[in-house]
C-alpha positions in Angstrom: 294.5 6.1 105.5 294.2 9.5 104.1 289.9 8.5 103.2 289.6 6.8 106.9 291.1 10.5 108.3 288.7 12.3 105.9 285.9 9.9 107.1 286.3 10.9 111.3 286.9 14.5 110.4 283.3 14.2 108.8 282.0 12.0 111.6 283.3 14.9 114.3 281.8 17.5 112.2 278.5 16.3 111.7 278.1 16.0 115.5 279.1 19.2 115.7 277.1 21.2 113.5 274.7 18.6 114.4 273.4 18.3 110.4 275.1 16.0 107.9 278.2 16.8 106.1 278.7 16.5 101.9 280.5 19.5 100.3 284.1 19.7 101.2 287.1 22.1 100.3 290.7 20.5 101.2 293.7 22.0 101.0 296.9 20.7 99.4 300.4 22.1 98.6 301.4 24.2 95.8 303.8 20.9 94.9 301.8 18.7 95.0 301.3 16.5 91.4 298.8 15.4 89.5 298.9 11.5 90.8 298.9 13.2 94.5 295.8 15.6 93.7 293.8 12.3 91.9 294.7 10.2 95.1 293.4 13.1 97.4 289.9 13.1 95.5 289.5 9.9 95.8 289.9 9.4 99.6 286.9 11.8 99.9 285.1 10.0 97.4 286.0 6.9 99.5 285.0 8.9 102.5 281.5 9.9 101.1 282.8 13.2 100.9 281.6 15.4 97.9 285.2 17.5 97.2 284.6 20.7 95.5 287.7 21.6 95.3 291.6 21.2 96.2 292.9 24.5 96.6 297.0 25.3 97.2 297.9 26.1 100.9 298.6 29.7 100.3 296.0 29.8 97.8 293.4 29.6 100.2 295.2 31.7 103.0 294.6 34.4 100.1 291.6 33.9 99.4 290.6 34.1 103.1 292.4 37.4 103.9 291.2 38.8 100.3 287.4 38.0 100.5 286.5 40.3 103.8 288.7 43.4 102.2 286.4 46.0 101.3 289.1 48.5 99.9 290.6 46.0 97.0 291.4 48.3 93.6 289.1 48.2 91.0 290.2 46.7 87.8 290.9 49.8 86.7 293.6 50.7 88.9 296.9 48.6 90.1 296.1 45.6 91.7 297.2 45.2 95.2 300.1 43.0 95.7 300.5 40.3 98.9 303.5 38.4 99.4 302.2 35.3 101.3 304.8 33.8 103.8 303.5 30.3 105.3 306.6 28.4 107.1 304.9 25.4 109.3 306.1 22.3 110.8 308.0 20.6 107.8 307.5 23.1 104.7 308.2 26.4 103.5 305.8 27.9 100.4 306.2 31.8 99.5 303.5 33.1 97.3 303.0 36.8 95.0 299.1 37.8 95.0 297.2 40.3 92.8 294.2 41.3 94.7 291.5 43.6 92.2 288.0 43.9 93.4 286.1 40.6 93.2 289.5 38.3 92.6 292.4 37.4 93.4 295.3 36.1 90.7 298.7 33.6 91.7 301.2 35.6 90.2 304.2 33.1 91.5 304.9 30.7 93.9 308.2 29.3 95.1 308.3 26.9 98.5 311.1 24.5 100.1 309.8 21.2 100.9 312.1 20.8 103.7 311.8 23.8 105.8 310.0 24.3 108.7 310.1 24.4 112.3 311.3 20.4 112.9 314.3 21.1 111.2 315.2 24.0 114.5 313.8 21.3 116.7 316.5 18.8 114.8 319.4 21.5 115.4 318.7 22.2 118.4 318.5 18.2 119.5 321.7 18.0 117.8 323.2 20.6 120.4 321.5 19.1 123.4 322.9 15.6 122.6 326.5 17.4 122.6 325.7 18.6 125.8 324.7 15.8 127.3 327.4 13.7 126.4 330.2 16.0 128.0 328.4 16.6 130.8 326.5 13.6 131.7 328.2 11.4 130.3 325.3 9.9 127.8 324.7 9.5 123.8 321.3 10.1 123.2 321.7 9.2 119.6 321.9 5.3 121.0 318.5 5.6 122.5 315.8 6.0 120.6 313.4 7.0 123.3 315.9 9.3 124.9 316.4 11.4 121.7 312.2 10.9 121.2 311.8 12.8 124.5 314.9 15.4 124.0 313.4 16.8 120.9 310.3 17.1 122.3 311.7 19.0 125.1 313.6 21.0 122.5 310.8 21.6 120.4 308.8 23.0 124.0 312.5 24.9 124.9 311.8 26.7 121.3 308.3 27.9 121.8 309.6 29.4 125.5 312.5 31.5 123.6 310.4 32.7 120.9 308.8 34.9 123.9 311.9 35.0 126.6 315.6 35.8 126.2 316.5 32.6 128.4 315.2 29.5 129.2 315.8 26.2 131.3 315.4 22.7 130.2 315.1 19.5 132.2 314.0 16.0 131.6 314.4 13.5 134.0 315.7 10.3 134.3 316.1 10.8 130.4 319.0 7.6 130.4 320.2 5.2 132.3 318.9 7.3 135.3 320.2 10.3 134.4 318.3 13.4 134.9 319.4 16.3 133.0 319.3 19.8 133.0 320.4 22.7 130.5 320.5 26.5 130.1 320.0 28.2 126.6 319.9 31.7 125.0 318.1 32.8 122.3 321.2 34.1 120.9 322.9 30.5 120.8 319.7 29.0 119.3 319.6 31.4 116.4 323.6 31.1 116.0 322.7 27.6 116.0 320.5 28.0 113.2 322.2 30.5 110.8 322.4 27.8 108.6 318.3 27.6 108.1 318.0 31.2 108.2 320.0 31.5 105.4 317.7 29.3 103.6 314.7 31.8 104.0 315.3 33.8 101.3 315.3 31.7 98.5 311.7 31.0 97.9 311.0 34.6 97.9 313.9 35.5 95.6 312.4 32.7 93.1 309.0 34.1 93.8 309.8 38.0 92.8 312.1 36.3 90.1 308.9 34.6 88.4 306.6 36.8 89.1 308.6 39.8 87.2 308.9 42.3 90.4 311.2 44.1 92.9 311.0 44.1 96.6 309.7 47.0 96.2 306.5 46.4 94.6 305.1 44.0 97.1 302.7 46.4 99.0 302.1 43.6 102.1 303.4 40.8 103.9 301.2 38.3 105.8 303.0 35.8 107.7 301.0 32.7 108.6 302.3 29.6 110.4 303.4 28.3 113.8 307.1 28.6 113.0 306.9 32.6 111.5 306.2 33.3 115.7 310.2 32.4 115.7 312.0 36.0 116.5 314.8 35.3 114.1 312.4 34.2 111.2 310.5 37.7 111.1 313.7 39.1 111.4 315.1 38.1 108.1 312.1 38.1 106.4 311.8 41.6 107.6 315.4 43.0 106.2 315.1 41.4 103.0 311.9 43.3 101.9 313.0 46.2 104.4 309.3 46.7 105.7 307.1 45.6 108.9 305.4 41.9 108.2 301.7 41.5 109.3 300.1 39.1 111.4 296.6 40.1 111.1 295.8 36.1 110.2 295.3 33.6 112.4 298.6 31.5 111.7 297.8 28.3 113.2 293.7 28.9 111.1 294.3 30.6 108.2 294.2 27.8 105.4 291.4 26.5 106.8 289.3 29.6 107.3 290.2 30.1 102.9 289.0 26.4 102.5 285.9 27.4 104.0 285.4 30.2 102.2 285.7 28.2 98.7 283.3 25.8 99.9 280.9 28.2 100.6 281.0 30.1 97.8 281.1 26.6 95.4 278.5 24.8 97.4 274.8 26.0 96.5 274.0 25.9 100.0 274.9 29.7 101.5 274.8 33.0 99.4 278.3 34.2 99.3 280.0 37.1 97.8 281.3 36.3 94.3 285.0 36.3 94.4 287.3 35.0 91.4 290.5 32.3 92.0 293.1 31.9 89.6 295.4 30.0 90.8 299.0 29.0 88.3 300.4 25.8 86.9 303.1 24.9 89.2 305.2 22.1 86.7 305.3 22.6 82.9 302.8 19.5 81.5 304.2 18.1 77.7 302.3 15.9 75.4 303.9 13.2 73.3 302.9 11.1 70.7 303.8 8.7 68.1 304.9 10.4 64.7 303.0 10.2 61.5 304.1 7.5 58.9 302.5 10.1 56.3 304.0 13.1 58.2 308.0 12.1 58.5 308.9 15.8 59.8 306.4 16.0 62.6 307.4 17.1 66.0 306.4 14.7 68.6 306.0 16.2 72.0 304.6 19.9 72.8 304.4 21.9 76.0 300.9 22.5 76.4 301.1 23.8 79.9 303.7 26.0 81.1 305.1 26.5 84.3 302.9 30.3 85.3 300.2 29.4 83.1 296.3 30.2 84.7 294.4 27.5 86.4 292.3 26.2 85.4 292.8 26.7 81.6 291.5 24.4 78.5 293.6 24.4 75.2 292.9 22.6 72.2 295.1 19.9 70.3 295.2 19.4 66.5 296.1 16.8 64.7 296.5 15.7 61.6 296.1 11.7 61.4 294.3 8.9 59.3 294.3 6.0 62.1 293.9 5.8 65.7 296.7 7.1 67.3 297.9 7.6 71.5 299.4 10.3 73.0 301.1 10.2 76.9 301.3 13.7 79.3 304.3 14.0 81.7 305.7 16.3 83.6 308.5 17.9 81.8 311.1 18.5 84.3 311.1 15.9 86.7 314.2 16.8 88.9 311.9 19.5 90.3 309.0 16.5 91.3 308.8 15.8 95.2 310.5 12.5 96.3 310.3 10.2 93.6 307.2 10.7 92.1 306.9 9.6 88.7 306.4 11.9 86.5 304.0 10.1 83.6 300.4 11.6 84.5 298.6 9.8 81.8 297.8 7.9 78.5 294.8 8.9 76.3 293.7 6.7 73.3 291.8 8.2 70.6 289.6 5.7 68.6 287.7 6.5 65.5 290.1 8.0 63.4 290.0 7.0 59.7 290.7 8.7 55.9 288.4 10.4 54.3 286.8 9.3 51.1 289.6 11.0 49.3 292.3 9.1 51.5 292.8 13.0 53.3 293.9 13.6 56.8 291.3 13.4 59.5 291.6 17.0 61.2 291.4 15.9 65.0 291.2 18.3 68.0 291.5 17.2 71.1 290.0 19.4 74.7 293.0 19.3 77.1 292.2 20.8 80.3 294.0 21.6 84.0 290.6 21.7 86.1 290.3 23.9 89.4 291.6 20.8 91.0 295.3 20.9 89.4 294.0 17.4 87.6 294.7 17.3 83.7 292.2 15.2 81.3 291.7 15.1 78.0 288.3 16.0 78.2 286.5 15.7 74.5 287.9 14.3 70.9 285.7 15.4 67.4 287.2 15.8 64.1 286.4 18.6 61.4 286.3 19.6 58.1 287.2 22.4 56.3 284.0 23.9 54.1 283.6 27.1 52.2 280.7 28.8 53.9 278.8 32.4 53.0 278.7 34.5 55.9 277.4 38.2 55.7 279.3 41.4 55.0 278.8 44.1 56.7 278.7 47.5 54.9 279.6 50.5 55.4 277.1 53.2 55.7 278.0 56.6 53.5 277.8 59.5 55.3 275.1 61.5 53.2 273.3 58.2 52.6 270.1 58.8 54.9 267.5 55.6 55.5 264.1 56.3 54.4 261.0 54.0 55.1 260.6 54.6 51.1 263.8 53.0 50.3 263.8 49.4 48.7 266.0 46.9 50.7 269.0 46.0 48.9 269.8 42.6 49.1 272.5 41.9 51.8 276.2 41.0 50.5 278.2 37.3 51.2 281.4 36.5 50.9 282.6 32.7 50.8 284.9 31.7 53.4 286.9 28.5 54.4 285.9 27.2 57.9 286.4 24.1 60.0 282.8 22.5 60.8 282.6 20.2 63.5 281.2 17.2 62.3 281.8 14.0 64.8 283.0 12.9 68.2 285.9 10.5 68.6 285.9 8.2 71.8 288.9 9.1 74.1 289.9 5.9 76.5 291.9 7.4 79.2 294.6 5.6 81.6 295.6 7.6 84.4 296.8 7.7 88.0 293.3 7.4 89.5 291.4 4.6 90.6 289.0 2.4 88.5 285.6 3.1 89.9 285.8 -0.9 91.0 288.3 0.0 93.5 286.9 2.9 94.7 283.5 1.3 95.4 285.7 -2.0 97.0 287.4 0.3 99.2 284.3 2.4 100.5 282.4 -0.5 101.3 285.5 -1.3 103.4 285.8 2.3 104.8 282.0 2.1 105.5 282.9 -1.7 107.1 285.4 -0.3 109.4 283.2 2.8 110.4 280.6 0.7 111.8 283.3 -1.4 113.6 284.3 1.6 115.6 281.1 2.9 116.2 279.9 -0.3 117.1 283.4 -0.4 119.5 282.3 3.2 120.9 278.8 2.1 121.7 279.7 -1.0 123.4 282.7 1.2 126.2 279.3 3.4 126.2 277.2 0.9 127.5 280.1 -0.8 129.5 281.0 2.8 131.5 277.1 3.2 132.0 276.8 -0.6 133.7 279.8 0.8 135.7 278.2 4.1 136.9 275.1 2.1 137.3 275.9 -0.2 139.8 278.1 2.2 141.7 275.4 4.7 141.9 273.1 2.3 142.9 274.7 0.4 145.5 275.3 3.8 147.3 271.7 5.0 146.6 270.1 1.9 147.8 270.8 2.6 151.4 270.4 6.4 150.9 267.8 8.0 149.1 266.2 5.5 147.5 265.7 3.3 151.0 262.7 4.6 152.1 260.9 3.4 148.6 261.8 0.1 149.2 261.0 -3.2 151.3 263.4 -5.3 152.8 263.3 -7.9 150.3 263.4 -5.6 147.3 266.8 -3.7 148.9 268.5 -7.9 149.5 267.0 -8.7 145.6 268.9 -5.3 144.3 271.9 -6.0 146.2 271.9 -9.3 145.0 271.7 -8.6 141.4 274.8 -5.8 141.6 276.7 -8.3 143.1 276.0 -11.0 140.8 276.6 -8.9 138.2 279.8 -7.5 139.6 281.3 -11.2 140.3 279.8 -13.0 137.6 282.6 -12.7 135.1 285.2 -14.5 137.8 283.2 -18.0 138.8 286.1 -19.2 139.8 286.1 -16.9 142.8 284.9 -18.0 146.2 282.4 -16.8 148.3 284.4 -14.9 150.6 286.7 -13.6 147.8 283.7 -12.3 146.4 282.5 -10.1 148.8 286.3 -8.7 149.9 287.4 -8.0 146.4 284.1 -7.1 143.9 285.7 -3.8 143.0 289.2 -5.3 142.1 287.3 -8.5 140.2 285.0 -6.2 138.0 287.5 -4.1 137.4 290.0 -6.9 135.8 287.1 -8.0 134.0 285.8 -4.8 132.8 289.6 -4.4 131.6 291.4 -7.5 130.3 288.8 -9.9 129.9 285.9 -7.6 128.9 287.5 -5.6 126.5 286.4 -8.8 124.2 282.4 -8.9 125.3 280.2 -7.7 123.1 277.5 -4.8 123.4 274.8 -7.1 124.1 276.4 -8.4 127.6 276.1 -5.2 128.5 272.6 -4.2 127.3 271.5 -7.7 129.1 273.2 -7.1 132.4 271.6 -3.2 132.4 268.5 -4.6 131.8 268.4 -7.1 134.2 269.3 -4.7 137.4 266.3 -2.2 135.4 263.4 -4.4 135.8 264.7 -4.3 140.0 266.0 -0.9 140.4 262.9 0.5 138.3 260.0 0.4 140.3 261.9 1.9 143.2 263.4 4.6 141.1 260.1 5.3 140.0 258.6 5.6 143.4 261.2 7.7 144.6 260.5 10.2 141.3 257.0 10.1 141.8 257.5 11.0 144.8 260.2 13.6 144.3 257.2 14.9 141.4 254.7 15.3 144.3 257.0 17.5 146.7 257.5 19.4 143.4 254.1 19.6 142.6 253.7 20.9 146.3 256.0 23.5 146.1 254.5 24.8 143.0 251.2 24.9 144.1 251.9 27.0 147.5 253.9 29.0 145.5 251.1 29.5 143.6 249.0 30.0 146.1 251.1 32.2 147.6 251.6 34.3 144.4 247.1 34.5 144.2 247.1 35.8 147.9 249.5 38.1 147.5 247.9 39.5 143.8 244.6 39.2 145.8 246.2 41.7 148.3 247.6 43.7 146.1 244.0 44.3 144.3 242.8 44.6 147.2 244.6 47.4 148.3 244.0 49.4 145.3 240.6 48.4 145.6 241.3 50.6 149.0 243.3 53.3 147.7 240.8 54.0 145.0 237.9 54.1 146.7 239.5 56.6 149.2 240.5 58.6 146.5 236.7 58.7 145.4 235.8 59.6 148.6 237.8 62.0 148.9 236.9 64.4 145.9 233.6 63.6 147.0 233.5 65.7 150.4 235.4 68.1 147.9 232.6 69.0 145.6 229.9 68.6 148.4 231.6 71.6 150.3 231.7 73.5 147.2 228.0 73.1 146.5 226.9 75.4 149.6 229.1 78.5 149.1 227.6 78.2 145.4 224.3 77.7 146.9 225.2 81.1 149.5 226.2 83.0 146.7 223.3 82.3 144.6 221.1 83.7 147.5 223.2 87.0 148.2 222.8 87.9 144.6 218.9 87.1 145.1 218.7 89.3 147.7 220.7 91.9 146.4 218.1 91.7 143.5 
């Protein structure tokens, strides 16, 4: 379910971004196990979906309000610390964030699984049915639909008092014909609910208790979540660390705007700014094993992973052993798994292990490691010896010694050392929650199976709404606009054909029937008995009225083309003359302009000339 919900996410996005969709982040909660976290990959394997990472809810709401901060400390100084508060519709998760310059460390996280806003929807329900039942006389706890529609109105009569004081409720005829009404404060609601509100502070108690701090050294709180807009929620929250909350997050967008952020910065696709996660190990992770015949004192199970512990981390496993030998991981404290989940994460067999030639211990290490995903494999198996090796020593160098390019090179001291020295592999076969590659491939070629169904089922109401539209359009067109484009016997063929097409599905119907009810009839085809025709009916039947309709669709566009072509070219036209008028005119303007400087200098001229002669005289 989870792979076919992956699948039309990717479908939707694709069309939206109109380019095809690989890389994916997805968000899980902090509780969520190792058998949950495998089944999550898988479904976007199954999906075709390339997941580069599951990252914890509040995880990612961290890493989206951390990335854009340009004022983070430097690793010098003292980290910035966010309390995260996410409360949606059915959980609760709390978490403590370090925030440095380029990173961002899980210092704690606490959550409730079983808090969030359905459970005021439930109380208030509860009330309402109370209600009702002194004062209209009616159990809504009998009727399943009537309790269905009063929590929805109860979860709508919520949203209206997180903004109001007061506010009304009504549902009609909500059983056995009874319409009801109701009047509720915000004060009764959160009276009502004292019980849940009491509840809020216990993930951030456990969260400041892991995480080693006082209320007073969380510098921030960023509430995110459709059920932190409830008054009395920010309330509490509020008194208990005794400072304003924020809201500078989108609450309803904030998880998802982090998972984009880690897929862009994973993928190899964009250029993001670099920008560290270290997220924590949520449940402590043991290892068990069988005991040694040759080692009768050997402990048997280990705590590799503790509960706080940085993910992802690697740690490596020795043993001492001189035959093949299994070890099993679990979770170590499984009262604090969700549900019933079963604990046992996984088996890992290592082969190859033998005495040496002197009937010795084979030294075996084993490569555990939590990957960025929360998933836990035992990743490599080699076995080493120990060797005396000569390694250099370093001297010191005396004060008043001075180098000289004269001096002789003194040979370079060793000292003999005891080392381990890898010197094989051993083959690891691992049984875990996952699914055999088998299965997975089964199940996508299914997945891709049903895909094609229901596009094939989308493209077939496609071409069934367009031979719908079709005929309508054309049966009113065909006396209209497209009339004058056709002959007599072209507009009796076309009608002909829409009304053959129309009726055709009902043969049963006479004549007159035909012509009175061809709406109603293709409409109770096109809905009861056409929901089973396949696309090709409709790709036949659309054809059919096209190779009528299209020669006088085409006269009327060529037509429609020439008037355009007209309007264009007197526009045109219009556009030359009225350039040609315009150059005209300043053909005008400038030639009077020229004329005009010209009687200019031509009455200068003489009074030069007059002058000229005075000064002859005068000579």
């Amino acid at each position: 379910m989870v792979a076919s919900y992956l699948s039309k996410i990717k479908d939707i996005t694709a069309k939206e971004l109109r380019a095809p969709v690989s890389d994916v982040t997805i968000s899980v909660p902090a509780w969520f196990t190792d058998v949950q976290r495998r089944a999550m990959i898988d479904a976007g394997d199954i999906a075709g979906l390339n997941v580069l990472r599951l990252i914890n809810d509040t995880t990612a709401t961290a890493l989206g309000w951390g990335i854009t901060k340009l004022d983070l400390p430097t690793p010098e100084e003292k980290p910035r610390r966010v309390m995260f508060v996410d409360i949606g519709y059915s959980d609760y998760t709390a978490s403590i964030v370090e925030f440095r310059k380029g990173e961002l460390n899980v210092k704690a996280t606490a959550y409730d699984r079983h808090f969030g806003g359905r459970n005021f929807d439930k109380a208030l329900t509860e009330h309402l049915a109370v209600e009702f039942k002194e004062k209209f006389k009616i159990d809504i706890h009998t009727n399943g639909k009537a309790w269905t529609r009063t929590l929805v109105a109860a979860e709508k009569l919520k949203k209206v008092l997180s903004a109001n004081a007061m506010a009304p409720l009504s549902v009609e005829s909500l059983m056995e014909d009874t319409d009801v009404r109701a009047m509720l404060k915000r004060e009764e609601l959160e009276l009502m609910v004292k019980p849940l509100l009491d509840r809020l502070t216990v993930p951030l108690e456990q969260a400041l208790s892991e995480a080693k701090l006082q209320v007073g050294d969380i510098d921030q709180i960023e509430m995110v979540g459709g059920c932190t807009r409830v008054p009395a929620i920010k309330e509490t929250i509020s008194k208990f660390f005794g400072k304003g909350l924020s809201f500078t997050l989108n609450q309803d967008e904030a998880i998802a705007r982090g998972c984009a952020f880690s897929c862009a910065t994973l993928s190899p696709v964009f250029r993001v700014r670099d920008f560290a996660v270290h997220d924590i190990v949520n449940y402590p992770i043991d290892f068990t094993w069988e005991q040694s015949p040759e080692i009768p004192d050997e402990d048997t199970s280990l705590t590799v992973f503790s509960r706080g512990n940085v993910m992802p981390s690697t740690k490596i496993l020795t043993f001492y052993r001189k035959q093949p030998f299994d070890l099993e991981a679990r979770y170590s404290e499984a009262e604090a798994m969700p549900g019933k989940v079963n604990p046992w994460i996984g088996r890992f067999s290592v082969k190859g292990v033998q005495a040496d030639e002197k009937n010795d211990f084979m030294i075996c290490k084993l490569k555990a490691r939590l990957n960025l995903h929360g998933i836990l494999n035992v990743e490599s198996g080699y076995y080493v010896e120990d060797m005396e090796v000569e390694e250099p020593v370093e001297e010191e160098k005396k004060e008043d010694e001075m180098d000289t390019d004269s001096k002789e090179e003194q040979p370079k001291k060793t000292r003999k050392v005891k080392k381990q020295v890898r010197k094989g592999d051993l083959p690891i076969a691992s049984a875990t929650g996952g699914f055999d590659q088998a299965t997975k491939e089964a199940w996508t070629e299914r997945e891709n199976a049903m895909y094609m169904e229901d596009k094939l089922v989308a493209e077939t109401d496609e071409k069934k709404n367009e031979l719908e539209a079709s005929i309508y359009e054309l049966r009113d067109k065909i006396d209209g606009v497209y009339s004058e484009f056709a002959s007599e016997e072209e507009k009796e063929k076309l009608k002909a054909k829409l009304m053959d097409t129309e009726v055709s599905f009902e043969p049963a119907c006479s004549i007159i029937s035909m012509v009175s009810h061809t709406n109603a009839l293709f409409q109770d085809w096109l809905y009861e008995e056409g929901e089973d025709t396949i696309k090709s009916v409709y790709v036949a039947k659309m054809d059919d009225i096209r190779f009528i309709a299209g020669p006088i669709i085409q006269r009327y566009k060529e037509k429609v083309e020439a008037e355009r072509d007209a309007v264009r070219k007197a526009e045109e036209e219009a556009a030359a003359k009225r350039r040609a008028e315009l150059e005209a005119k300043k053909a005008e303007e400038e030639a009077a302009k020229k004329s005009t400087e010209g009687d200019a200098e031509m009455k200068d001229a003489p009074a030069e000339g007059e002058a000229q002669g005075e000064t002859e005289e005068k000579q």
